[in-house]
C-alpha positions in Angstrom: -60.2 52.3 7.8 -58.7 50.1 10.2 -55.3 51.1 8.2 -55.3 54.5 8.4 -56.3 54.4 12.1 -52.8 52.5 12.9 -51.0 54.9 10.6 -51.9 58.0 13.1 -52.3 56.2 15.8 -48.2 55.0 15.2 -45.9 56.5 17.6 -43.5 56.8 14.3 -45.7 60.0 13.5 -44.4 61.3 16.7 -40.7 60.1 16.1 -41.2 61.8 12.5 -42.5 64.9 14.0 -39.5 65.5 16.5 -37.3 65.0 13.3 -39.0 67.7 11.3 -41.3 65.4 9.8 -39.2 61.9 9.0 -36.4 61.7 6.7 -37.1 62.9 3.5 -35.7 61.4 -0.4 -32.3 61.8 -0.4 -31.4 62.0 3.1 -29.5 59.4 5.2 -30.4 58.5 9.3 -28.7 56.4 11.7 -29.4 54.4 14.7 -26.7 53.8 17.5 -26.5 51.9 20.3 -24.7 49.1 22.1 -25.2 45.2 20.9 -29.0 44.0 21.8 -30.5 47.5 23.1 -33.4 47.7 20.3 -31.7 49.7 16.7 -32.8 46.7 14.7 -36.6 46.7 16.7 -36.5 50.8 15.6 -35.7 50.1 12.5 -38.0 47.5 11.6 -41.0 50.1 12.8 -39.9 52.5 11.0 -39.9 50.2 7.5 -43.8 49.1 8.7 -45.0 52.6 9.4 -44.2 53.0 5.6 -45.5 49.5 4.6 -48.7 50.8 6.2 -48.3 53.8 3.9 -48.7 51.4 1.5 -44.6 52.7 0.3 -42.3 50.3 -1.0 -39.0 49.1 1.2 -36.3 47.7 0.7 -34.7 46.0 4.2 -30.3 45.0 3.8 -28.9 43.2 6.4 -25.4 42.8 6.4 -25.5 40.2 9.3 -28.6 38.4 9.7 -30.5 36.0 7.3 -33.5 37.1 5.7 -35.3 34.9 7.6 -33.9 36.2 11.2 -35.1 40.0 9.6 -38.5 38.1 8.8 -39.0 36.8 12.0 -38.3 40.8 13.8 -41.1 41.7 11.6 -43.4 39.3 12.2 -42.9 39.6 15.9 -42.8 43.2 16.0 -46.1 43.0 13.8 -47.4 40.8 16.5 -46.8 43.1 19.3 -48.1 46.2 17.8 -51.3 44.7 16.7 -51.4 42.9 20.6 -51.1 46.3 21.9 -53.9 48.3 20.0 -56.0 44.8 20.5 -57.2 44.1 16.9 -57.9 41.0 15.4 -57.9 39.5 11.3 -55.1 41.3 9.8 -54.2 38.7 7.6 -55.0 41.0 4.5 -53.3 43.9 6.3 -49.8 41.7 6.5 -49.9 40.4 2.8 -50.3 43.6 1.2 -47.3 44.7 3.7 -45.0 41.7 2.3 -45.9 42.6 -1.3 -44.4 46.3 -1.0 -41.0 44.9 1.1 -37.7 43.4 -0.1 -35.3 41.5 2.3 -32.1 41.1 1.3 -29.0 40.3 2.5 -25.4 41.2 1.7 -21.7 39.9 3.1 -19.6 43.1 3.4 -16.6 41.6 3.7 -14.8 41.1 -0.2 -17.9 43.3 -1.9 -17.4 46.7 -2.5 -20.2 49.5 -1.8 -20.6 49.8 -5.7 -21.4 46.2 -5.9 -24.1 46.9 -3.3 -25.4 50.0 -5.1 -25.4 48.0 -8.6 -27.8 45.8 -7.2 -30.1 48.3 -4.9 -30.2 50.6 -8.6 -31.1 47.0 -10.5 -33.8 45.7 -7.9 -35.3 49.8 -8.3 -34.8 50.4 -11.7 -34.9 47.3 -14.2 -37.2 45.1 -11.3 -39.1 48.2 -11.4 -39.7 47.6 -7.5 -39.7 51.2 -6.9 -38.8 52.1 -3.1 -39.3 55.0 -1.3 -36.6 53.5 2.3 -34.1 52.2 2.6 -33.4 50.1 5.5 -29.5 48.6 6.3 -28.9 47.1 9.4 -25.5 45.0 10.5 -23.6 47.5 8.7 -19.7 47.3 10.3 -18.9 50.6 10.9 -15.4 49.7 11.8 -14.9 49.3 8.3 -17.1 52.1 6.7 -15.5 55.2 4.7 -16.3 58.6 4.2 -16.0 57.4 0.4 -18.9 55.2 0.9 -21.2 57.2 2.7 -20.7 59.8 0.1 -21.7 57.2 -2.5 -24.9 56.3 -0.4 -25.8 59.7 -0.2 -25.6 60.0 -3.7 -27.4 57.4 -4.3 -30.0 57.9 -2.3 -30.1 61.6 -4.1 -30.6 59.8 -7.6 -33.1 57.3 -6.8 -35.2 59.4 -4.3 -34.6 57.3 -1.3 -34.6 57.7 2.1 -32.3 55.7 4.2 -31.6 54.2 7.4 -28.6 52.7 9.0 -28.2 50.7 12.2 -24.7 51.5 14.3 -23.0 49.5 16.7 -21.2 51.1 19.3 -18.8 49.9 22.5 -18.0 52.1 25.7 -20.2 55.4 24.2 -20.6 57.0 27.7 -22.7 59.7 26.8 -25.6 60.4 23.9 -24.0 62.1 21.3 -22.0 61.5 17.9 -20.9 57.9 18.0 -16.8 58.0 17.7 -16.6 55.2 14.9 -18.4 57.8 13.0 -17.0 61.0 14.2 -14.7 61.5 10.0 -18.4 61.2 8.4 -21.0 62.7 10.7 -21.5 65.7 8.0 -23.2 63.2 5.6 -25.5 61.8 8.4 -28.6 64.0 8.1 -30.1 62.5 11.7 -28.1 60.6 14.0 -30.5 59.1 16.9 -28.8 57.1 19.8 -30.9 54.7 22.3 -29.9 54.8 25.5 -30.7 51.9 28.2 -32.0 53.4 31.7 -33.5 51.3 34.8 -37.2 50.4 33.3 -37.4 51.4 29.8 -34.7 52.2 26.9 -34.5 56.1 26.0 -34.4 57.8 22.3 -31.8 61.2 21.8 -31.4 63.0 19.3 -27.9 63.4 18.7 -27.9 65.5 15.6 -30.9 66.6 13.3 -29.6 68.3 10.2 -27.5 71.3 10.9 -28.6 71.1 14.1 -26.1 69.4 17.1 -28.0 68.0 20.0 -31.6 68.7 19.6 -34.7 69.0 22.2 -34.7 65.7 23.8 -37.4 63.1 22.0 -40.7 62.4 23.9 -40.3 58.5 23.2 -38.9 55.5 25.1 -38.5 51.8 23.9 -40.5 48.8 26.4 -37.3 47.0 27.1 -40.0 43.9 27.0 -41.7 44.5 23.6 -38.9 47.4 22.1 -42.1 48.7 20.8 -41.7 52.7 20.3 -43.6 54.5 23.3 -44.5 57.9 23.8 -43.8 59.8 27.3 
């Protein structure tokens, strides 16, 4: 019970809503700010909305140790269940960490099928079978139209939906990030964070065919980057 009341009462459903209901299997989102403005916090509540669901995930990082990505969860965990004031969720968090893999990869000398060999392998023959996708630390500086067509076949085979986290430098204005400008096509959502005075803002850059959408209803606490709504 206490479950289901933090999977409605999750501003995710709201963030899913303004993006005609989430991203579904087969599509690919991306996160974009500058360095330390919240994409990793975003991502990381996105990945336990769907833990809550009781759906499998599957969390690269391409920059971090898996213990640094453990730690935002835990944190991030800790917040959320500070700020809706509930106590014993110890049985709550272990059935979460059955249904997620961390993993990590170096992108520099392996090559996107390498990656994708053993993403299928984990899915298929470890028969873990995942629903997200989460990849964070990505260097966009070095990504190809090549490999985000891969990815997006990929995520078409194994029913996946999946997640990126962009860096960007010197982006004045919400919008499409430059760095990814030759493969925005393949990008079904594209959602930028912006930092204003008191609180960090969410755009909606692109949402399918659709090129700067209704502005989102949700804002990041520069203090807990916990989603908000308002």
């Amino acid at each position: 019970m206490i479950k289901d009341e933090l999977i409605q009462r999750s501003p995710v459903r709201v963030f899913e809503q303004s993006i005609r209901g989430g991203l579904a299997a087969g599509e690919l989102g991306l996160i974009a700010s500058q360095s330390g403005i919240g994409k990793t916090s975003v991502l990381v509540q996105i990945a336990l909305d769907k833990l809550l669901q009781a759906k499998k995930v599957i969390h690269v990082s391409f920059t971090q140790h898996t213990d640094y990505v453990l730690a935002w969860y835990e944190n991030i965990f800790a917040e959320f269940i500070k700020k809706e004031n509930l106590e014993n969720m110890a049985d709550i968090k272990n059935e979460l960490i059955k249904n997620r893999v961390l993993m990590n990869f170096n992108q520099e000398g392996i090559a996107t099928e390498q990656i994708l060999r053993s993403l299928r392998a984990l899915i298929r023959e470890g028969a873990f079978k995942a629903e997200s996708l989460i990849v964070d630390g990505f260097d966009f500086t070095r990504g190809t139209r090549e490999h985000f067509i891969a990815v997006k076949e990929f995520a078409q085979e194994l029913g996946l939906s999946i997640w990126y986290s962009c860096n960007v430098k010197g982006e004045d204005q919400p919008g499409i990030p430059s760095l990814i400008k030759d493969y925005a096509n393949l990008l079904d959502v594209i959602i930028v964070l912006e930092p204003k005075s008191d609180y960090i803002a969410l755009s909606v850059s692109k949402d399918r065919e659709a090129y700067d959408p209704p502005a989102l209803a949700l804002r990041l606490d520069p203090r807990t980057l916990l989603i908000l709504e308002g």
